[in-house]
C-alpha positions in Angstrom: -15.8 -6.7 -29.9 -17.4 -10.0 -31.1 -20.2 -8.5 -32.1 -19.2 -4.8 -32.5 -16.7 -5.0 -34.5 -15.0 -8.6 -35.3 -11.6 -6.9 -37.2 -10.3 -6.5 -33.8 -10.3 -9.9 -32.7 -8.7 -11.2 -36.0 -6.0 -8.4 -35.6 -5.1 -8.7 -32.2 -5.3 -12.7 -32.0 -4.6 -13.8 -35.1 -2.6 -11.7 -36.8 -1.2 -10.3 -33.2 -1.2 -6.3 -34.2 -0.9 -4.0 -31.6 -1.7 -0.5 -31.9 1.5 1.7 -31.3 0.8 4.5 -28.8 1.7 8.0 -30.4 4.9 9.8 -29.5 4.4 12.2 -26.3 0.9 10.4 -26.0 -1.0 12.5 -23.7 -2.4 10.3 -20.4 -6.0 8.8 -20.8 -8.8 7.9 -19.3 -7.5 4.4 -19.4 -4.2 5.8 -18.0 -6.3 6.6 -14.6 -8.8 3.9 -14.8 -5.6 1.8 -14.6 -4.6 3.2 -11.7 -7.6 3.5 -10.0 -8.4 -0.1 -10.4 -4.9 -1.3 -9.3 -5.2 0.5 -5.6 -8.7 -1.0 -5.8 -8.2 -4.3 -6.1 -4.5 -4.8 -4.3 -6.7 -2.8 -1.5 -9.6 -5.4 -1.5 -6.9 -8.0 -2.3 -4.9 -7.3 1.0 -8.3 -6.7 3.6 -10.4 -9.4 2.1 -10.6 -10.8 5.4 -11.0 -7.3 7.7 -11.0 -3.9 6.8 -7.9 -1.8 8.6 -9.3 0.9 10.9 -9.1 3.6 8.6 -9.8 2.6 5.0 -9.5 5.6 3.4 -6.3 6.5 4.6 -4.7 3.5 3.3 -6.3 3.0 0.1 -5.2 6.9 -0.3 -1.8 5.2 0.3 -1.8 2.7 -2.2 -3.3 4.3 -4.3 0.0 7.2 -4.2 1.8 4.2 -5.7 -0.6 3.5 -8.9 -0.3 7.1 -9.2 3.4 8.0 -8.5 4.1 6.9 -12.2 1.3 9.9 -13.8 2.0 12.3 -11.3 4.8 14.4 -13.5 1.8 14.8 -15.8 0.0 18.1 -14.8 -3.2 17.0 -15.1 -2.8 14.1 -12.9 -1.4 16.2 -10.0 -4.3 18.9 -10.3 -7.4 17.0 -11.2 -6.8 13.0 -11.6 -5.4 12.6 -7.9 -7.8 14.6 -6.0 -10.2 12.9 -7.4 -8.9 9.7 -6.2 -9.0 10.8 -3.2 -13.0 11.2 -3.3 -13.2 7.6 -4.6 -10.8 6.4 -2.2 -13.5 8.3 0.8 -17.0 7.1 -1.0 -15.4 3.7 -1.7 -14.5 3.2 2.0 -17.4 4.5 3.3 -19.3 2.2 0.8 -16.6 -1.0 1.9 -18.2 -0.3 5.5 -21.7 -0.4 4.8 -20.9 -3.5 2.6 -18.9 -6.0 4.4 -22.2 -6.8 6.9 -23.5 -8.9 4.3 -19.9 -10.6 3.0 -18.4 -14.2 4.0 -15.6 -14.0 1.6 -14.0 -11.5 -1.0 -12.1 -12.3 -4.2 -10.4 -9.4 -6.1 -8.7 -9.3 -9.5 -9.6 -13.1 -9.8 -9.2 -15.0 -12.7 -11.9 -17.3 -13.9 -12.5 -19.7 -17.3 -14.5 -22.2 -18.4 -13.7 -24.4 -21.7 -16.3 -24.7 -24.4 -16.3 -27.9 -26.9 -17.5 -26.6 -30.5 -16.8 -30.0 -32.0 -15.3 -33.3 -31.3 -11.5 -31.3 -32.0 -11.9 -27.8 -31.0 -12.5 -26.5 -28.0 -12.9 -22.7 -27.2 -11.7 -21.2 -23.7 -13.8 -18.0 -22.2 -11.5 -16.3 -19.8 -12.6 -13.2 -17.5 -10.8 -11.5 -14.9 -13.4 -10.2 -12.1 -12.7 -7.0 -10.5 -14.6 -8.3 -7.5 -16.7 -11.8 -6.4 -18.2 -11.3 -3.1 -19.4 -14.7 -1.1 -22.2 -13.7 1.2 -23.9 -14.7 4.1 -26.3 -17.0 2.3 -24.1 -18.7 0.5 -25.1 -16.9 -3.1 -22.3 -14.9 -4.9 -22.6 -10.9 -5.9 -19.9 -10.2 -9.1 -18.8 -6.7 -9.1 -16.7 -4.3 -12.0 -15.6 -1.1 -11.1 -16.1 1.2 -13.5 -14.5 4.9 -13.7 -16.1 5.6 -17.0 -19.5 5.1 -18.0 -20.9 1.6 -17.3 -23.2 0.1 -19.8 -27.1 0.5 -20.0 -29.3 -2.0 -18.9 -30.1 -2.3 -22.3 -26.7 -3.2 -23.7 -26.5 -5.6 -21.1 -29.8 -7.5 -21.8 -29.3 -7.2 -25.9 -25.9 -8.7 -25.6 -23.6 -5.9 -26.4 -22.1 -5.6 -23.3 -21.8 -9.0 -21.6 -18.8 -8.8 -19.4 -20.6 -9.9 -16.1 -23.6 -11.8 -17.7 -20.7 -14.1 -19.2 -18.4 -13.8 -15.2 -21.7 -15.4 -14.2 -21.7 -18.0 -16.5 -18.5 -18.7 -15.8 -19.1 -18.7 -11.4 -21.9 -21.1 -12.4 -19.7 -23.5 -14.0 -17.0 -23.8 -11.2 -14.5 -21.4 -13.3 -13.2 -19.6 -11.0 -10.8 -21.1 -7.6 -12.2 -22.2 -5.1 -15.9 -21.3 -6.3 -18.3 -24.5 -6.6 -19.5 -25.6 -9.8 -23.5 -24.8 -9.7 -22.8 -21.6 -7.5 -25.9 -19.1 -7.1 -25.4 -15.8 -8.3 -27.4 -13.1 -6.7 -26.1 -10.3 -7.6 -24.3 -8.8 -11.0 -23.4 -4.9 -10.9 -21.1 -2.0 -12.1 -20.3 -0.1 -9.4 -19.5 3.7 -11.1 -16.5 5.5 -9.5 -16.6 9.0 -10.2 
């Protein structure tokens, strides 16, 4: 928003506007990315240690609770929640083949690092990482689910979309709990649910 379009950031922070949602707003795509990444992350949140025998099965389960809100919506019932269901299959299937090369998962973890400007002001870069992964070598892999379209390589390297360029900044300077100051990253990725 920085550099896309700065009004935002005065709105929301200084002047604290926020939008009003139309009457009768149809759901969103942000509507079921919400719900997708809460039975996500309380899923890698409550088998960050072990996976439970059959993962699909219970993220299917948690995920009927981020959904039970949506689900008098039509469109939910007949296209958003099937397709859950497909995530919640590829993404245990993908948790399998995965956890071989993890020590230690983080989800929905909070991170920030405080910036001096000048001798008085200081300014704090907050992120909230879908997913920091401690493997085997000791390095760190930061992951962000995405159920839209993730960014291009090329918005990533021309600074337009820095989410996990800056999460990584923010690992490397002990940020985040329980993450060491000087950490190695090895790994930054969006990980594209569809």
């Amino acid at each position: 928003d920085w550099l896309r379009d700065p009004y935002t950031i005065y709105a929301k922070y200084i002047l604290r506007l926020d939008p009003l949602d139309p009457v009768d707003m149809p759901l969103s795509a942000a509507d079921r990315g919400s719900a997708i990444h809460g039975a996500l992350g309380e899923f890698t949140q409550k088998f960050a240690d072990a996976l439970p025998a059959q993962p699909a099965l219970v993220l299917r389960s948690i995920g009927e609770k981020f959904f039970a809100p949506l689900m008098e919506r039509p469109e939910a019932r007949a296209l958003w929640w099937p397709r859950f269901q497909r995530i919640a299959a590829w993404f245990a299937d993908w948790e399998l083949a995965r956890r071989g090369e993890i020590e230690k998962i983080a989800a929905e973890i909070r991170g920030e690092i405080k910036i001096p400007l000048d001798n008085e002001r200081i300014f704090t870069l907050s992120a909230r990482a879908d997913r920091i992964e401690q493997r085997h070598d000791g390095s760190f892999a930061i992951l962000d689910y995405k159920t839209g379209q993730p960014p291009t390589d090329k918005q990533v390297r021309t600074g337009l979309a820095p989410q996990l360029t800056l999460e990584a900044a923010i690992l490397r300077k002990g940020g985040f709990p329980e993450i060491p100051a000087a950490s190695s990253v090895s790994e930054i990725a969006y990980v594209r649910l569809k």
